[in-house]
TILUM-388910 format. One record per residue (C-alpha): residue in one letter; z, x, y. Coordinates in steps of 0.2 Angstrom, whole numbers, padded with zeros to 4 digits, always signed. Layout:
REM residues N
aZXY ...
REM end
This chain:
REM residues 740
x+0474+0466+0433 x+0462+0473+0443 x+0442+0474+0446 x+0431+0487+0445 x+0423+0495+0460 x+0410+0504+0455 x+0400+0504+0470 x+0413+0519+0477 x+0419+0523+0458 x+0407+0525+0444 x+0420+0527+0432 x+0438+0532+0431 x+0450+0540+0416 x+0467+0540+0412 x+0470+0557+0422 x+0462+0551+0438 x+0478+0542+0441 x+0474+0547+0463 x+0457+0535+0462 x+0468+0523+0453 x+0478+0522+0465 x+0469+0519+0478 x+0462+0505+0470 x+0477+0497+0467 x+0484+0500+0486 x+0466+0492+0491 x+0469+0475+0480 x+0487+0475+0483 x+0485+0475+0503 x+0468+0465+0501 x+0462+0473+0517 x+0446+0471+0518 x+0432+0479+0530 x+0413+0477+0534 x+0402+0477+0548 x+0385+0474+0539 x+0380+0459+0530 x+0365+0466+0519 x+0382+0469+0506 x+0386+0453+0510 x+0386+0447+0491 x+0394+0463+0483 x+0409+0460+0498 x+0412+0442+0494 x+0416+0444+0477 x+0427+0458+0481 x+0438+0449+0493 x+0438+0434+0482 x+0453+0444+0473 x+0469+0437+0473 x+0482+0449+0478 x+0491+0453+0460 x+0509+0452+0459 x+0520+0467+0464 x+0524+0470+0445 x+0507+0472+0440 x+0504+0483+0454 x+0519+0494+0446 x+0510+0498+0431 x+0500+0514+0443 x+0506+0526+0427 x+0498+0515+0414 x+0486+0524+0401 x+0468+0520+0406 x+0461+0532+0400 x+0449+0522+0388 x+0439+0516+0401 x+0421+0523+0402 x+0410+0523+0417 x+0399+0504+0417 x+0385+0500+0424 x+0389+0492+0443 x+0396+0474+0442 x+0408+0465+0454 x+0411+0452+0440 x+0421+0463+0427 x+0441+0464+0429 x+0452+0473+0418 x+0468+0466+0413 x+0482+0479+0405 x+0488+0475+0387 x+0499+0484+0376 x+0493+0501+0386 x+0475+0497+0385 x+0463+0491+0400 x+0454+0474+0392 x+0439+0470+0401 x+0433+0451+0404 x+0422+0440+0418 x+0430+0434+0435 x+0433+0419+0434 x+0418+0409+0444 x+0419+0406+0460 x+0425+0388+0468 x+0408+0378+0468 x+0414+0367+0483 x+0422+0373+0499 x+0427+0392+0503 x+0447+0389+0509 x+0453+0393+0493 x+0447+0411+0495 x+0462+0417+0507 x+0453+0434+0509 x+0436+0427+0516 x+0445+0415+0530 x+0456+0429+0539 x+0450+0431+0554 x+0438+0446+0560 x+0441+0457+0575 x+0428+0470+0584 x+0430+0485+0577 x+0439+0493+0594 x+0453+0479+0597 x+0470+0481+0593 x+0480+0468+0584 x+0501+0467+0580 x+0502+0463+0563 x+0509+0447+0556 x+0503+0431+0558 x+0510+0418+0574 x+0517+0402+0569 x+0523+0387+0580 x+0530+0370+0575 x+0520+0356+0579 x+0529+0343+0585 x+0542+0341+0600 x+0560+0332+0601 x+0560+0333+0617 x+0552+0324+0630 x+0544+0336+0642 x+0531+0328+0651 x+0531+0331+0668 x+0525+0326+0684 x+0512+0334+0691 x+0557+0482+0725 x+0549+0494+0714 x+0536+0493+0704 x+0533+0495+0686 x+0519+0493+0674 x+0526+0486+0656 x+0510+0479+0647 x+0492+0485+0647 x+0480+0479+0634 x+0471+0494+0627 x+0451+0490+0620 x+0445+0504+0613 x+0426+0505+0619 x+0415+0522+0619 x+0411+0528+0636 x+0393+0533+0630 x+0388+0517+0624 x+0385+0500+0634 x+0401+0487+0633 x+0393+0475+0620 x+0397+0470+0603 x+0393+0483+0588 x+0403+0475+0573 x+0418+0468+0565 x+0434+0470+0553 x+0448+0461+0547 x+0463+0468+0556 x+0452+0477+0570 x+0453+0494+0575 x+0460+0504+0561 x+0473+0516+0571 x+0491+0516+0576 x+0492+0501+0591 x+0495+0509+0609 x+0515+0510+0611 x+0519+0500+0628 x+0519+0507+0644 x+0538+0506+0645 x+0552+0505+0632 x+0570+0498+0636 x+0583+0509+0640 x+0596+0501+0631 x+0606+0484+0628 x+0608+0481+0647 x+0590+0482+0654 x+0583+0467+0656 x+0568+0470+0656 x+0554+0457+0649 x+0544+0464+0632 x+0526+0457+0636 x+0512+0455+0622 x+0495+0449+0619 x+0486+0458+0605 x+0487+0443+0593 x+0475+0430+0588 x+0470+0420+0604 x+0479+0430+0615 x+0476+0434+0633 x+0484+0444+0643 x+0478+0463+0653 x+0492+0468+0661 x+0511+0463+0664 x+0519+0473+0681 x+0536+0471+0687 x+0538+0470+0705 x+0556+0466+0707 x+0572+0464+0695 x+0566+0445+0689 x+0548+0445+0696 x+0533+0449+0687 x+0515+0449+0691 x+0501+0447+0678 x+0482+0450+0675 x+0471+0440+0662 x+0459+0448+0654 x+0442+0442+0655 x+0429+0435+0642 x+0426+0451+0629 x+0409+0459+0636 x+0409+0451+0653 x+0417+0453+0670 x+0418+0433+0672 x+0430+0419+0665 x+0448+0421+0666 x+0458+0406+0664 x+0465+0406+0648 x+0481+0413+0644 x+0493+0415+0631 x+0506+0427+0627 x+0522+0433+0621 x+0538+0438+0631 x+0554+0446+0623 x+0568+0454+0629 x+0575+0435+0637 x+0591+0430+0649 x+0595+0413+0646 x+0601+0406+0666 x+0592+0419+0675 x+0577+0412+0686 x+0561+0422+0683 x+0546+0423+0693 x+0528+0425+0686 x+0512+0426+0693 x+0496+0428+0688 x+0484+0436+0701 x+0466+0438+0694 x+0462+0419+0692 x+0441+0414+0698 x+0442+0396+0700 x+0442+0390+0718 x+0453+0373+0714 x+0464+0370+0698 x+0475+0356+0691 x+0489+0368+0693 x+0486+0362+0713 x+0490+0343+0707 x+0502+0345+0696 x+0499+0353+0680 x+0514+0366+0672 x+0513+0379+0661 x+0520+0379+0644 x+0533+0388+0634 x+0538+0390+0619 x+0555+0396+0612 x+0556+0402+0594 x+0577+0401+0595 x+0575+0382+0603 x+0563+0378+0588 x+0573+0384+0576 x+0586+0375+0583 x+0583+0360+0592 x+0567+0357+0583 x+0557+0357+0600 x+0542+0366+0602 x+0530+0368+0614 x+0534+0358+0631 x+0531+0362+0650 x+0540+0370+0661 x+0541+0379+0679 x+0545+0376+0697 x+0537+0380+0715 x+0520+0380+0705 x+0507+0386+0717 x+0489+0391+0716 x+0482+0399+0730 x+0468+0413+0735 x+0478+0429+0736 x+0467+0441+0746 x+0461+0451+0731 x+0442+0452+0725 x+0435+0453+0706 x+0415+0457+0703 x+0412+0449+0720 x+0423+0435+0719 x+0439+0429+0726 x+0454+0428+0718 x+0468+0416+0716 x+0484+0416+0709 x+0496+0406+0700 x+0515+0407+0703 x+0528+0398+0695 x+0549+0400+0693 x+0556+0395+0676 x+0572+0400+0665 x+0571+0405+0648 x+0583+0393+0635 x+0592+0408+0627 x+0597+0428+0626 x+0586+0440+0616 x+0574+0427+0612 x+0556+0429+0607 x+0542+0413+0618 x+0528+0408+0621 x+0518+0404+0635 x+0501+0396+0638 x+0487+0388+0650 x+0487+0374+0632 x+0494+0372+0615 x+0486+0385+0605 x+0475+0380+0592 x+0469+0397+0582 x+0456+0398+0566 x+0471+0402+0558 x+0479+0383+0562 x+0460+0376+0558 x+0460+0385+0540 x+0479+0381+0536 x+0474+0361+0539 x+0457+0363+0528 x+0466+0372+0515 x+0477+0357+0514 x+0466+0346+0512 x+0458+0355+0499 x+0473+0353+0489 x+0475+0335+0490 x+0465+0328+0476 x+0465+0313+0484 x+0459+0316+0502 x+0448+0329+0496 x+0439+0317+0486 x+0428+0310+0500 x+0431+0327+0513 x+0419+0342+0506 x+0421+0359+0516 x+0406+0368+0517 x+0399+0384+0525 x+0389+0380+0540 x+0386+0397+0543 x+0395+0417+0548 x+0397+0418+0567 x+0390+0433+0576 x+0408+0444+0569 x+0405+0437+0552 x+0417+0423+0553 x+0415+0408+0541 x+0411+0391+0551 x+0417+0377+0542 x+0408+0362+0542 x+0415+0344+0533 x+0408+0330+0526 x+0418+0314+0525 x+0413+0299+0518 x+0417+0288+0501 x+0407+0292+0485 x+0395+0280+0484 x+0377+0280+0474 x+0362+0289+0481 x+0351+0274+0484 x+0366+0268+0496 x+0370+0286+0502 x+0354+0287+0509 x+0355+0274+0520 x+0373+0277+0529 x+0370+0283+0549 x+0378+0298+0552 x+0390+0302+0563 x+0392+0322+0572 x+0407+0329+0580 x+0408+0347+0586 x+0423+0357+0596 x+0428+0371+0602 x+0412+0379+0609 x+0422+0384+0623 x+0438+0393+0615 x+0450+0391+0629 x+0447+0372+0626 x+0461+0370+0616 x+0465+0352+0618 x+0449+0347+0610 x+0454+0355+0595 x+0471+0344+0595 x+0457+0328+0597 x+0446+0333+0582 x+0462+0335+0573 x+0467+0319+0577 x+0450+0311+0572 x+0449+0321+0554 x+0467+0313+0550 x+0463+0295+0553 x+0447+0298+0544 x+0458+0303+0529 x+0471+0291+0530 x+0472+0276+0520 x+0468+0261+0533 x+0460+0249+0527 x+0449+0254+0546 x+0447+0274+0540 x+0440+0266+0521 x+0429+0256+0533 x+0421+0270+0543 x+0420+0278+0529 x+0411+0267+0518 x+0398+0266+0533 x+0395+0281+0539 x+0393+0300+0534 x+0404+0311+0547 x+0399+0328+0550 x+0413+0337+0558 x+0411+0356+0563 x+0430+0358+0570 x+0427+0377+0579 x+0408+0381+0585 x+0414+0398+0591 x+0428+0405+0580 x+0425+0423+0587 x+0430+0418+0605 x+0445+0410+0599 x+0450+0425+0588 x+0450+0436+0603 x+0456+0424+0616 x+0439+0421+0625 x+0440+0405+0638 x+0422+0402+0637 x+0409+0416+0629 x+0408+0423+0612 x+0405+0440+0609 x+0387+0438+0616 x+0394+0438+0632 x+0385+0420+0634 x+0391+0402+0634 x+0386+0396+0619 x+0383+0377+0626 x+0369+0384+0635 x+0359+0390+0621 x+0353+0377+0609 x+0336+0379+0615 x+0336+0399+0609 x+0326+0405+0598 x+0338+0420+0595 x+0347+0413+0577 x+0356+0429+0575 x+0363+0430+0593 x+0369+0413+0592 x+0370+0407+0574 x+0383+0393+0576 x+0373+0381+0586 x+0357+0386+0578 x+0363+0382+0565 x+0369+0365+0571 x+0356+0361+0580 x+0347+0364+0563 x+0359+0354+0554 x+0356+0337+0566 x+0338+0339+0566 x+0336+0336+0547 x+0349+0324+0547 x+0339+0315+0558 x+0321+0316+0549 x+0332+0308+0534 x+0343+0296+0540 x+0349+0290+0558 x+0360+0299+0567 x+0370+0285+0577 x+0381+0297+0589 x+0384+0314+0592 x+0400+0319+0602 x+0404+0337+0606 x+0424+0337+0609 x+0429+0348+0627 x+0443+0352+0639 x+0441+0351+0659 x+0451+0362+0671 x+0449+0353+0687 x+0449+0334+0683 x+0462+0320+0675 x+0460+0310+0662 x+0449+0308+0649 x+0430+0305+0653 x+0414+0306+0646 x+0395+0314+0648 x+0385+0305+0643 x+0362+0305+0644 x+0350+0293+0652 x+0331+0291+0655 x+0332+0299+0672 x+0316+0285+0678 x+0325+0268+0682 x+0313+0258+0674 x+0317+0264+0655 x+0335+0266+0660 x+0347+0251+0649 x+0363+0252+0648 x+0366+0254+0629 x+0368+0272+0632 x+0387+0268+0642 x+0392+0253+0630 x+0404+0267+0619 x+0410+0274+0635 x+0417+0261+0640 x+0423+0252+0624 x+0434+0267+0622 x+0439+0266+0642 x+0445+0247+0636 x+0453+0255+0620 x+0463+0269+0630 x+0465+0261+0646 x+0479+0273+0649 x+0469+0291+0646 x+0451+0286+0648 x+0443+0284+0663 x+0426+0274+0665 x+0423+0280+0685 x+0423+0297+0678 x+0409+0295+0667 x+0394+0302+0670 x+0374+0300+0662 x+0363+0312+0671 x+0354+0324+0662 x+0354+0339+0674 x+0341+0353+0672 x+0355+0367+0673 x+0361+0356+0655 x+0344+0358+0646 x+0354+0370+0633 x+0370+0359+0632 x+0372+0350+0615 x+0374+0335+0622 x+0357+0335+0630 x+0346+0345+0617 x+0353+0333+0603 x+0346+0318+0614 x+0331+0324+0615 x+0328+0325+0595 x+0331+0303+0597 x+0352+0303+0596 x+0355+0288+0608 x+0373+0292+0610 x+0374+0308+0613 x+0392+0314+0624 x+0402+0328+0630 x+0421+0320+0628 x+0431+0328+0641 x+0447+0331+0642 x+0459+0334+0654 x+0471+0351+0652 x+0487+0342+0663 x+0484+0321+0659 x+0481+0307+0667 x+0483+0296+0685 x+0480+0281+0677 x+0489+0266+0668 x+0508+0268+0665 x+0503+0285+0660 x+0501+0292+0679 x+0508+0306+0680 x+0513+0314+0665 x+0505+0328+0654 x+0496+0325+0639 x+0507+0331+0622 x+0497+0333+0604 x+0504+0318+0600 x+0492+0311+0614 x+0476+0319+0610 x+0478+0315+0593 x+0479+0298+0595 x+0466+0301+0607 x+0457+0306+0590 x+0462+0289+0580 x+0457+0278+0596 x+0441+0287+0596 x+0438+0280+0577 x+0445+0264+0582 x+0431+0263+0595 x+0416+0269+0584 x+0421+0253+0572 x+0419+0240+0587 x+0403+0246+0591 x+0397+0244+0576 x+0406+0227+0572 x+0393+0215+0566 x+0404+0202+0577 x+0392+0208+0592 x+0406+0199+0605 x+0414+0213+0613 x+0397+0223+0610 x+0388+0210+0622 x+0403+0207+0635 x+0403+0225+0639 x+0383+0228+0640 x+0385+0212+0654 x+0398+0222+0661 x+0386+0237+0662 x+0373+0226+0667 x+0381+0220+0683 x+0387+0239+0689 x+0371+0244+0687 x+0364+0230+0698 x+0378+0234+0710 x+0372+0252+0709 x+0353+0249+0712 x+0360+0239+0728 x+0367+0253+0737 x+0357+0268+0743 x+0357+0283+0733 x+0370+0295+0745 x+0384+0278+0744 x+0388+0283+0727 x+0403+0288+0726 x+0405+0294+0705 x+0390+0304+0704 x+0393+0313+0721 x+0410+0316+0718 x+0405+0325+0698 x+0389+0332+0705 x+0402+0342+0717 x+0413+0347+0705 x+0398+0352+0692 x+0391+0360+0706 x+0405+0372+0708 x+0404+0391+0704 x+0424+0394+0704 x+0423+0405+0688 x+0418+0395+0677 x+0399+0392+0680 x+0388+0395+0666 x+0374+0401+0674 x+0383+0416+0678 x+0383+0423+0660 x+0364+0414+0657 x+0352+0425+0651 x+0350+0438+0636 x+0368+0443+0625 x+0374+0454+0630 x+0370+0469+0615 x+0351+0465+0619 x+0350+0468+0636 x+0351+0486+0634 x+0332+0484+0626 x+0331+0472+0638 x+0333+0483+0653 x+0316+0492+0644 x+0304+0480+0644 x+0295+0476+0661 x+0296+0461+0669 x+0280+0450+0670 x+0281+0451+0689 x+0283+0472+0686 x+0267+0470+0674 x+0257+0461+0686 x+0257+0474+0699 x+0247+0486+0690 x+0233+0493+0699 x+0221+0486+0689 x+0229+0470+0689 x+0231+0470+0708 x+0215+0475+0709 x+0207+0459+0699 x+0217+0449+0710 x+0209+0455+0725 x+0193+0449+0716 x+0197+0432+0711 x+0210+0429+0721 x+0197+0424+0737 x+0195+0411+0749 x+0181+0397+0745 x+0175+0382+0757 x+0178+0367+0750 x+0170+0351+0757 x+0167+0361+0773 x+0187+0354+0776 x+0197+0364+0763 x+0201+0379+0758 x+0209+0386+0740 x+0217+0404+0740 x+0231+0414+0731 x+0249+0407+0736 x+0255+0424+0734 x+0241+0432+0748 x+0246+0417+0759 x+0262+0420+0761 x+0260+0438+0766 x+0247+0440+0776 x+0241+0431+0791 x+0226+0440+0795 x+0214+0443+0781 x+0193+0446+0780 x+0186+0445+0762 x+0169+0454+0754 x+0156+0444+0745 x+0160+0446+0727 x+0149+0435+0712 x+0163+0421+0712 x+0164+0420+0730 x+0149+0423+0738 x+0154+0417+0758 x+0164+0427+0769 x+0179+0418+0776 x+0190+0424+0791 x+0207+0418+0794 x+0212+0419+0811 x+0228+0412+0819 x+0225+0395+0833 x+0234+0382+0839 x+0227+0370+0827 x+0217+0368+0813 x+0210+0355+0801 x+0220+0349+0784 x+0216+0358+0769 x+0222+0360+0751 x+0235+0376+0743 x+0233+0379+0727 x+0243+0389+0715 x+0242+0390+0697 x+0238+0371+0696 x+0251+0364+0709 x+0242+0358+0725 x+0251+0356+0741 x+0242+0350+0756 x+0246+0358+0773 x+0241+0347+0787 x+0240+0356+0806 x+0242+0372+0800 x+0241+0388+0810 x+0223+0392+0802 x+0207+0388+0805 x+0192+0394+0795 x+0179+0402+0806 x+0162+0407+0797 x+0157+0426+0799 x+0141+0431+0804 x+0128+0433+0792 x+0126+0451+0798 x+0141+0455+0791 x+0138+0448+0773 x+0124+0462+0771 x+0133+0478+0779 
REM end
């Protein structure tokens, strides 16, 4: 069975066996490719074809030659009976969810990156506890992008499978049985790695790449190593990292994975490494130092294939395998609907669920909603384990999951930016731009994820009330678990109800979370964040969770790593937390806002620089070390080259005749025989000036430096500033003067 394309084929016979063919190689291999969405419909049903069986695919010398040319149609398909090509309608598309067409949830590449084939898979869970506390020269890996040199380094489109060539052999190849030298690789999905050099027998040094269309932002790694000696101690260390401190300083290891110790001992990813050190190296990338991170280890076994990573992967492949699960279960998938929220900037689908109980409309109506999003940053993998973690408990069958879900409708978008995570990205998508500072942009095709959810909330919140939004994040320089949370910055409307959850949950997990962590100021530099732009459309509880990369220094948990396991009961305690708030038993709702209440006394008692939490996270917020978004603020990256076109309004301003009008309104009147109201910009640059009568200004004013002067008022576009003993004076100019 196959369809007809008649958008490249009008119309085939039995002697056209090479077209057939080639039709047959294009089902079979279900490799699909394109960059423009204005064919979006014709493309979706194409790769809603399930790949036929290989017999089917056999049959390449089967008489069709009764087939006429038809008119276009993507919704015929001909099935092969007794010799004869039988044609019949698709069969219609699933009406709810998208998972079930395996075709439309691969995962799309720009068109110049190389990928291996195959797909990366690693067991979930681990046996084996591994929580811890806290010569010559020879280049063997280098990652090959294919960009053109005549065009700007932005992104131009998209394919399943990326670039369609022959991959880049490596840079060396073993010369037999007994070289031991390490086989390094990152052209797979989420993968990060530039460059492997080996610089002795058993020492290696490596280069991240950083985020796709930028020169910032490399922290992320993940990759694979063959090739193995089992009892040999290797040295690795990565030398292009940005961030001036790190939790690899306090503590925090790398992890491995061994596909031989999986298979078996059944243990999968866990940490390792020794004389872990994280220092700046000397070196210099796009004006910034550069650090490196150097750790010994030993691989488990001989000839074996691992894994390591700066966190436990989780890829869009992982997100679509667990959604297509629970599509299949007829039982969870009765109150868990996957939608599309929309096709990121590469034309990746992001899903969006709905979880709640079938109830009538009348009541439907009524249910607050709750919002989760994660992964906005793509090397924040943990957050993805957390929203994991919360999805399952909301399926489960406690009687507190049927509770929450009988009261509330969850919106959960699991992966915000799946084209960072595709191509390994730590913090941009391929905008070349953080996408948690652009909720406020008006540019819906640059970055349609959170427009789109920012669209989303906003009608939820015109038709029912949105009780909390929390976007799900990892942290590279802090323990624990902690929240951001927003405030009324003027004390007298601050209350206390916005911290209640936060610290519910720090009293739920008393062993991850941390309430002194917290924070509730609304910086300016966050106006963009989700967090703050969702507050201001009226969500009271509006948070960035944060989550720690190494684990915690609190509770009986000091000093040990957080495992999946943690961060997804992370996920259920997060659940467990939302139904105390909202217990109509107010008694642990009402001892934790007196709680509040006191530290917020306590707080208003001490002067403003004797606060110790807000100092401490403004520091650390305040931080450049790589990872400061305002460094890739501004326009994406594919319009700046229009951009660079356009003239500034500063650059327009200085026309001639612009310059020229300024000159003419821009003067000097008396005001109150005391003041004086001028152009901030001619203040600041001249010291000296004498100005002709015009209509608006009729006097003439001199400005002429004295040792003192009397107060008067600067005014510049509507902001006054008053100067008191300035170094001007006005002096009246002789009436001669005014008629010369």
């Amino acid at each position: 069975m196959y369809p007809l394309y008649n958008r490249q084929y009008e119309g085939f016979t039995g002697d056209d066996n090479e077209m057939r063919d080639n039709i047959h190689r294009r089902i079979c291999h279900s490799s699909f490719s394109y960059s423009s969405f204005d064919d979006e419909e014709e493309l979706e049903g194409e790769e809603q074809v399930k790949a036929p069986a290989e017999e089917e695919c056999s049959h390449k010398s089967e008489d069709v030659s009764r087939v006429s040319p038809l008119p276009r149609t993507t919704q015929v398909v001909f099935e092969i009976q007794s010799g004869r090509a039988v044609p019949r309608l698709r069969e219609p598309r699933h009406l709810y969810g998208v998972s079930g067409h395996v075709s439309q949830t691969l995962p799309r590449w720009p068109h110049e990156w190389e990928v291996i084939p195959g797909e990366i898979q690693h067991i979930v869970h681990m046996d084996r506890n591994k929580c811890s506390s806290p010569g010559h020269v020879m280049c063997l890996f280098v990652l090959n992008v294919h960009v053109r040199a005549d065009k700007d380094n932005y992104f131009l489109g998209s394919r399943v499978g990326g670039r369609r060539s022959s991959l880049t052999a490596a840079a060396v190849s073993l010369s037999g049985p007994d070289d031991v030298t390490l086989l390094f690789e990152g052209r797979f999905e989420s993968g990060n790695l530039l460059k492997a050099t080996r610089v002795g027998e058993f020492d290696y040094e490596l280069s991240l790449r950083t985020d796709l269309y930028t020169e910032k932002h490399t922290q992320w790694f993940y990759f694979r190593v063959r090739n193995t000696r089992a009892g040999v101690r290797y040295r690795f260390t990565i030398t292009n990292l940005l961030k001036v401190t790190s939790l690899y300083e306090e503590g925090q290891l790398p992890l491995l994975y061994s596909e031989e110790e999986a298979r078996i001992q059944g243990v999968g990813w866990h940490r390792v490494g020794q004389q872990v050190s994280y220092q700046r190296n000397g070196r210099h990338h796009a004006d910034q130092p550069c650090y490196s991170l150097s750790w010994t280890f030993c691989f488990p076994y001989d000839q074996d294939t691992c894994y390591l990573a700066h966190c436990f992967p989780y890829t869009y492949s992982n997100l679509w395998a667990h959604l297509s699960e629970i599509e299949r279960d007829p039982h969870r998938s009765r109150f868990c609907k996957v939608r599309t929220l929309c096709r990121s900037l590469a034309g990746n689908l992001v899903p969006v669920l709905t979880v709640t109980n079938p109830s009538h409309r009348e009541d439907r109506i009524h249910k607050p909603a709750v919002v989760l999003t994660a992964r906005i940053h793509p090397g924040e993998t943990n957050s993805s384990w957390v929203m994991r973690g919360i999805l399952n408990f909301l399926l489960g069958d406690s009687p507190d999951a049927a509770l929450l879900r009988d009261a509330f409708v969850f919106k959960l978008v699991p992966m915000l930016n799946p084209d960072g995570v595709i191509v390994g990205n730590y913090r941009c998508s391929l905008t070349g731009r953080d996408l948690n500072r652009n909720y406020k942009s008006i540019l819906r095709d640059s970055f349609p994820t959170v427009w789109a959810t920012h669209t989303m909330v906003q009608r939820l919140c015109e038709e029912r009330k949105v009780l909390l939004y929390c976007d799900l994040h990892g942290h590279s320089r802090k323990h624990n678990v902690f929240t951001y949370g927003c405030e009324n910055p003027r004390p007298t409307d601050r209350h206390p109800h916005e911290r209640v959850f936060p610290l519910m949950l720090s009293k739920n997990c008393p062993d991850m979370f941390s309430f002194g962590s917290c924070k509730f100021k609304v910086q300016r530099s966050k106006e963009g964040t989700g967090r703050v732009s969702l507050w201001r459309l009226g969500v009271l509880n509006s948070f960035t969770l944060e989550t720690s990369f190494c684990g915690s220094n609190i509770g009986k948990r000091k000093g040990t790593h957080f495992s999946t396991q943690d961060l997804e009961m992370l996920g259920a305690q997060f659940c467990d937390t939302l139904l105390d708030y909202c217990d109509p038993d107010r008694t642990k709702y009402s001892a934790c806002l007196r709680e509040l209440q006191e530290i917020m006394r306590q707080e208003a008692g001490l002067p403003i620089d004797n606060k110790p939490t807000d100092t401490s996270l403004t520091d650390h917020e305040a931080s450049t070390s790589g990872s400061n978004s305002s460094q890739t603020d501004g326009p994406p990256t594919h319009l700046q080259a229009f951009n660079k076109k356009l003239k500034s309004k500063k650059e327009r301003n200085r026309s001639p005749l612009v310059r020229a009008r300024e000159r003419e309104e821009n003067g000097v009147s008396i005001i109150s025989g005391m003041f004086v109201s001028f152009s901030l910009s001619i203040w600041t640059t001249l010291s000296d000036l004498s100005f002709r009568s015009t209509d608006r200004f009729p006097l003439l004013v001199h400005l002429s430096k004295l040792d003192f002067c009397y107060p008067f008022t600067l005014q510049d576009n509507g902001v006054k500033k008053t100067l008191k003993k300035s170094k001007y004076v006005l002096k009246p100019v002789s009436p001669m003067l005014l008629t010369s």
